[in-house]
C-alpha positions as a LaTeX table, in Angstrom:
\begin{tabular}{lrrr}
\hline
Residue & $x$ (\AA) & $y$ (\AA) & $z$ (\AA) \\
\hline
Unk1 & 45.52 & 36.31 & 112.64 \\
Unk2 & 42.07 & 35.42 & 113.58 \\
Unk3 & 39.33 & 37.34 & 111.21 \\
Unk4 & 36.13 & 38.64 & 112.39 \\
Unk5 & 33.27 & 38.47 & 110.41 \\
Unk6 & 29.86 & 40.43 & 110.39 \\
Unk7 & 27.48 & 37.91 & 110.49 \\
Unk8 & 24.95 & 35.90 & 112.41 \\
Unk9 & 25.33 & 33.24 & 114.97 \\
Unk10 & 22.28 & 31.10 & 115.64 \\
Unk11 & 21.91 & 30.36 & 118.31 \\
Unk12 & 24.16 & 33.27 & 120.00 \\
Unk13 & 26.78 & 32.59 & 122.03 \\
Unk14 & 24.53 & 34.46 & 124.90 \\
Unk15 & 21.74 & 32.01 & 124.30 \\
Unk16 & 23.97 & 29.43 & 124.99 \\
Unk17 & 25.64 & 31.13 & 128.00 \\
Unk18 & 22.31 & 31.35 & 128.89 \\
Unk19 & 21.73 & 27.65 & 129.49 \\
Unk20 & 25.48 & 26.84 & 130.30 \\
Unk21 & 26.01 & 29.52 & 133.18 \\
Unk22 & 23.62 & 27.93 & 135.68 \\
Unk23 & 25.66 & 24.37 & 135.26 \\
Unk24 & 29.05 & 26.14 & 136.85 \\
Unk25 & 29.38 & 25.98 & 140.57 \\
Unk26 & 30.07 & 29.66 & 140.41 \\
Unk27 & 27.75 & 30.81 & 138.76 \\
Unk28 & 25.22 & 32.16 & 141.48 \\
Unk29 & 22.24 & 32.79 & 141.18 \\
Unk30 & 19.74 & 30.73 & 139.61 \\
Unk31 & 17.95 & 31.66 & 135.95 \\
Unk32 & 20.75 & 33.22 & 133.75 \\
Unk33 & 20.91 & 36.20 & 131.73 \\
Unk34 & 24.18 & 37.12 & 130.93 \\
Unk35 & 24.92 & 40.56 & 129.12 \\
Unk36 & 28.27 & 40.55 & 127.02 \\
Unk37 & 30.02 & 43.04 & 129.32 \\
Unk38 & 34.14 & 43.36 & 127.24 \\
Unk39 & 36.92 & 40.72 & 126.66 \\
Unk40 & 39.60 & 40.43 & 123.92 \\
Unk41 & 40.47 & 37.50 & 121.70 \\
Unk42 & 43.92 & 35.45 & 121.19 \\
Unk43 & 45.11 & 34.23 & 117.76 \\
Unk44 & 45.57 & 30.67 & 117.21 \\
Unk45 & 48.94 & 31.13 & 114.76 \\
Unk46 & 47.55 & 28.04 & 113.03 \\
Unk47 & 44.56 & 29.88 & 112.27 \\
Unk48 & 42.17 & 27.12 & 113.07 \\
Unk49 & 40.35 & 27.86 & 116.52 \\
Unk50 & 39.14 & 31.10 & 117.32 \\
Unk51 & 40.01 & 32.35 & 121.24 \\
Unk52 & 37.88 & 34.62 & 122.97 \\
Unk53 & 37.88 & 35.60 & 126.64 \\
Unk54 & 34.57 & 37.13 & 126.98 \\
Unk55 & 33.39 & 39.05 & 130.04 \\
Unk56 & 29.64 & 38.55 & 131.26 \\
Unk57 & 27.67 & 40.43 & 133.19 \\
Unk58 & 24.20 & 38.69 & 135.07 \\
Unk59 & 21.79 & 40.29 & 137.46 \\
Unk60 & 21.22 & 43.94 & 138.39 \\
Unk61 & 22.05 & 46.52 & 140.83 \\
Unk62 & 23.79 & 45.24 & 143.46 \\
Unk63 & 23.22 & 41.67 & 143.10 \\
Unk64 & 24.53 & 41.47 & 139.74 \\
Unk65 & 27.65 & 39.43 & 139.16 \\
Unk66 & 30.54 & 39.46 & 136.56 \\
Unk67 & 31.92 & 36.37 & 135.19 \\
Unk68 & 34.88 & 35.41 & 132.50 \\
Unk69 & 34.51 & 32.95 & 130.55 \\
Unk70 & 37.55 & 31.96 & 128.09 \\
Unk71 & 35.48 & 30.27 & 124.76 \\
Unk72 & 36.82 & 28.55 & 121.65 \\
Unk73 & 35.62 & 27.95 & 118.33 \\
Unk74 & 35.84 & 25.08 & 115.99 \\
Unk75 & 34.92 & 23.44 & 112.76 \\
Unk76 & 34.23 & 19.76 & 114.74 \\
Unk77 & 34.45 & 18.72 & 117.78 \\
Unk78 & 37.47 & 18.16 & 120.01 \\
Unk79 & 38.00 & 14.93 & 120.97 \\
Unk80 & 37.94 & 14.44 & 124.70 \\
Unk81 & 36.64 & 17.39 & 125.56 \\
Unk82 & 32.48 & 16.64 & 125.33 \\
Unk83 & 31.83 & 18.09 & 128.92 \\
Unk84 & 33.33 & 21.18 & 128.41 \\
Unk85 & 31.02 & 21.82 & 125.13 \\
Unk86 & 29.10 & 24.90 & 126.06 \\
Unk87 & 27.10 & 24.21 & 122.66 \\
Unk88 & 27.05 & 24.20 & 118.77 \\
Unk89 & 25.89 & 27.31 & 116.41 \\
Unk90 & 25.29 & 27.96 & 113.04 \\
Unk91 & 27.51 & 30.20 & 111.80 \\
Unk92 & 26.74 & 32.43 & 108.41 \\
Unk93 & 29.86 & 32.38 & 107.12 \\
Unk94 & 31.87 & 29.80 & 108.83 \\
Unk95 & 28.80 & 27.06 & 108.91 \\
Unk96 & 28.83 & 24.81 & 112.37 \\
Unk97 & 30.76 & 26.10 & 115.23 \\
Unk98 & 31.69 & 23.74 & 118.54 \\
Unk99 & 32.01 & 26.09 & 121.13 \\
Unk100 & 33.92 & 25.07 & 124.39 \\
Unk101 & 34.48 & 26.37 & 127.57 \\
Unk102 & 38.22 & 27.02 & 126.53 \\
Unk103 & 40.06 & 26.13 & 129.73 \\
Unk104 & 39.81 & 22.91 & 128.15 \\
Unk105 & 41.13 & 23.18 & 124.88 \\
Unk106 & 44.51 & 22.70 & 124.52 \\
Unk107 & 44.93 & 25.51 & 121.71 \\
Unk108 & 43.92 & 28.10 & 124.47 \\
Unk109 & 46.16 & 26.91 & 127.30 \\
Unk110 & 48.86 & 27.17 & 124.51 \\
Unk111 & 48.02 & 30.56 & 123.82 \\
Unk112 & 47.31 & 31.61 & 127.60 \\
Unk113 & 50.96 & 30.56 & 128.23 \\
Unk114 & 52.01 & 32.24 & 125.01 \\
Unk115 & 50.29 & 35.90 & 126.61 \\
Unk116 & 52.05 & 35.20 & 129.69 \\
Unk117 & 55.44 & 34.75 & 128.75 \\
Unk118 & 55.22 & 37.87 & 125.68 \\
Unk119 & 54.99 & 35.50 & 122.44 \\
Unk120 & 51.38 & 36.73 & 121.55 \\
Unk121 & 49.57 & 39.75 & 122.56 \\
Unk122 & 45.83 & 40.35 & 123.50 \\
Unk123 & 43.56 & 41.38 & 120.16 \\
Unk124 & 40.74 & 43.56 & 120.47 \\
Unk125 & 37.64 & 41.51 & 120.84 \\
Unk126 & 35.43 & 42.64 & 117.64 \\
Unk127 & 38.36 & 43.76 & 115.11 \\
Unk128 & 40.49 & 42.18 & 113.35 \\
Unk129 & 44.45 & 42.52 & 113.29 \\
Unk130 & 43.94 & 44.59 & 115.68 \\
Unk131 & 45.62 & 45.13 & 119.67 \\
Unk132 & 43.80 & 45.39 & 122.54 \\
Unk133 & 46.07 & 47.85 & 124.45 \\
Unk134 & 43.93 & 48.00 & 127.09 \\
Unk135 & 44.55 & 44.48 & 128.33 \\
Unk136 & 47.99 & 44.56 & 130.72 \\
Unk137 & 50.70 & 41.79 & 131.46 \\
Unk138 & 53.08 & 41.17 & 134.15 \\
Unk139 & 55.05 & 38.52 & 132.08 \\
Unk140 & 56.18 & 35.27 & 133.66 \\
Unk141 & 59.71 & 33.86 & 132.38 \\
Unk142 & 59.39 & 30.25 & 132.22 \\
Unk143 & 61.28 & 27.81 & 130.98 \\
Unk144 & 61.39 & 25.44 & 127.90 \\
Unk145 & 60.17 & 26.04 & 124.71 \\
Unk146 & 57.67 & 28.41 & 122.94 \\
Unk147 & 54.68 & 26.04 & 123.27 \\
Unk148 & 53.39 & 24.44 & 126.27 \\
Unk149 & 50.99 & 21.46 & 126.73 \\
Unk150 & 47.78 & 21.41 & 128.77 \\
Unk151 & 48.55 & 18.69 & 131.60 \\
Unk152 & 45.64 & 19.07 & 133.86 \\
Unk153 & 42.24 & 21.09 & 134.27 \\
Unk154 & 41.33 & 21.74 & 138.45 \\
Unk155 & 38.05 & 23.70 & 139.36 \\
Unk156 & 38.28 & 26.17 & 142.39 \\
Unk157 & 35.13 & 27.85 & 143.72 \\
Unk158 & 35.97 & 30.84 & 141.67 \\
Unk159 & 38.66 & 30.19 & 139.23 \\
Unk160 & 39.49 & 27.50 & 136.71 \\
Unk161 & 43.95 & 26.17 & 137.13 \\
Unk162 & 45.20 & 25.44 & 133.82 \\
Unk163 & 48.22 & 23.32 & 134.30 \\
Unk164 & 50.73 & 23.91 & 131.90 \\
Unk165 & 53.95 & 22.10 & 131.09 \\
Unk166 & 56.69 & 23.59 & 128.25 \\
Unk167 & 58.90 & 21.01 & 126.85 \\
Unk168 & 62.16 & 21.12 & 128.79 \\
Unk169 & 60.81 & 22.54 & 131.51 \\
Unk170 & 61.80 & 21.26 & 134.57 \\
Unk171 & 58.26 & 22.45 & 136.19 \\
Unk172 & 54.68 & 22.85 & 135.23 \\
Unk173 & 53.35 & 26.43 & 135.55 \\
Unk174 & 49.70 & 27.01 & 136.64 \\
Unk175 & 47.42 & 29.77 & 134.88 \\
Unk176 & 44.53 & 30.76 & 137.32 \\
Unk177 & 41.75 & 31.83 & 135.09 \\
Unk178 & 39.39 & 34.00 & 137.04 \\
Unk179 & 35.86 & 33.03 & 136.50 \\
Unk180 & 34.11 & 35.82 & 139.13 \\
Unk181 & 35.37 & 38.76 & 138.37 \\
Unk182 & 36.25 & 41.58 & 141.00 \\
Unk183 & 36.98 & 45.37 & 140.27 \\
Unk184 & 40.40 & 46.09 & 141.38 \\
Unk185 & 40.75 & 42.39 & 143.10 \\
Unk186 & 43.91 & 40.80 & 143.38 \\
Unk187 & 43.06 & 36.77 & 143.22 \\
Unk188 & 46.54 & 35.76 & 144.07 \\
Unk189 & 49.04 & 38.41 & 145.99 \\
Unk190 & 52.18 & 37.34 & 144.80 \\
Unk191 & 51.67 & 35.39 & 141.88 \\
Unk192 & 54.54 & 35.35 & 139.26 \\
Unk193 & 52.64 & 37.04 & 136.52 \\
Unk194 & 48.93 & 38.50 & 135.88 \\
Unk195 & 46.52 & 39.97 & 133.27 \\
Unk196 & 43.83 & 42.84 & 134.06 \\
Unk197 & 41.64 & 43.82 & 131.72 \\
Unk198 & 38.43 & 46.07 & 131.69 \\
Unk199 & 34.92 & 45.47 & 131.47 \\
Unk200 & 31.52 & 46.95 & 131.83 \\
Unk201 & 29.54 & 46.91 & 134.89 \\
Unk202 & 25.47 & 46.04 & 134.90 \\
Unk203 & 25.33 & 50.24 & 135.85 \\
Unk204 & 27.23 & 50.93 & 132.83 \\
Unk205 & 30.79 & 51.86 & 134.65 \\
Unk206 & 33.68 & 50.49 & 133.95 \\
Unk207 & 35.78 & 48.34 & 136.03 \\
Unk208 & 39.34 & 46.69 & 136.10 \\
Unk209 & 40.75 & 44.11 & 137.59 \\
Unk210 & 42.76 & 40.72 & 137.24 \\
Unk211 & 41.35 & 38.45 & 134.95 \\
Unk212 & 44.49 & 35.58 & 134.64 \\
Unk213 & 47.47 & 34.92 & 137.17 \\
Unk214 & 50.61 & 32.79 & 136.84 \\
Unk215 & 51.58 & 30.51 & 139.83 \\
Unk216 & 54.08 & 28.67 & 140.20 \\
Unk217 & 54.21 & 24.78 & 140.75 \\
Unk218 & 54.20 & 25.22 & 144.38 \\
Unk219 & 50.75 & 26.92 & 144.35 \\
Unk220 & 49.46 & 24.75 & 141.76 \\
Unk221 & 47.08 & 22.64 & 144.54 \\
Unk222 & 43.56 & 22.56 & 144.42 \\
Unk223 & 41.59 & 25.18 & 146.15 \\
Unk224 & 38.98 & 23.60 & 148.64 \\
Unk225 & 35.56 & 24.93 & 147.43 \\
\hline
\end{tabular}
């Protein structure tokens, strides 16, 4: 269970969105300033990286835009992984945090699969122990065992495939992380499993839509950008 403390983050992890935003080819725009806009959290079950899929918001009126982006947090860096650092922070409880764009941490794509197939369930972004009931799953059943290893990472124009392999499994399975968001948008009609969630528009509404689908190997082919 991951444990959320009330303290201070310097810099935040919008200051650093701030700067890392305008490096993704989906982000459009040019100049960030992205406004924490919902999301919910997954629990590491070794306790060691905190999971959080937080939704952005950046722009206003019309032209804003909504973005996810899936974030851990460790104690040191992770080895492999230095262009998917989004940044470091100082944490007041915790000291030095690496924060990564989590579609590249293993941990997460374990977890993501974990979500998908019913072995862990969404938290509530800003409490601890504590459900997020709001975020739905059409569950995948997938073979193998409980754990699955990150194989591959493929950037689409507005996604992010995480390629996923359980051991046994005769097939990998491919979780589509949505990185623009769309109220009431279906990314992938006929996908084997999704998540929606809910987050806050730039006017203050809320809106829902798919955040995550599961594909199947067959669909697991780079999207021409």
């Amino acid at each position: 269970m991951a444990v959320i403390h009330r303290t201070t983050l310097q810099p935040t992890k919008l200051e650093l969105l701030a700067e890392w935003l305008p490096t993704r080819a989906w982000h459009t725009g040019g100049e960030a300033r992205p406004a924490k806009a919902g999301g919910f959290r997954l629990d590491d079950p070794a306790g060691e990286v905190g999971i959080e899929l937080m939704a952005v918001t950046d722009g206003e009126g019309d032209g804003a835009a909504a973005y996810l982006v899936p974030m851990t947090y460790r104690a040191g860096p992770l080895e492999g992984a230095e262009e998917a650092l989004i940044g470091t922070c100082e944490h007041g409880v915790l000291g030095t945090r690496w924060i990564y764009d989590g579609t590249h941490d293993p941990v997460f794509a374990a977890q993501l699969y974990a979500l998908f197939t019913g072995r862990t369930q969404a938290q509530a972004q800003s409490l601890s122990d504590a459900p997020d009931l709001t975020v739905a799953v059409t569950r995948v059943v997938a073979e193998g065992a409980d754990e699955a290893e990150l194989v591959r990472v493929t950037e689409g124009p507005g996604h992010t495939d995480v390629t996923v392999r359980a051991p046994g499994a005769s097939v990998p399975l491919t979780l589509r992380v949505q990185r623009v968001l769309g109220a009431g948008s279906d990314p992938a009609p006929g996908a084997d499993g999704r998540v929606t969630a809910e987050w806050q528009l730039a006017d203050g509404t809320t809106a829902r839509g798919v955040v995550a689908v599961a594909l199947g190997a067959d669909a697991a082919v780079p999207t021409p950008s």
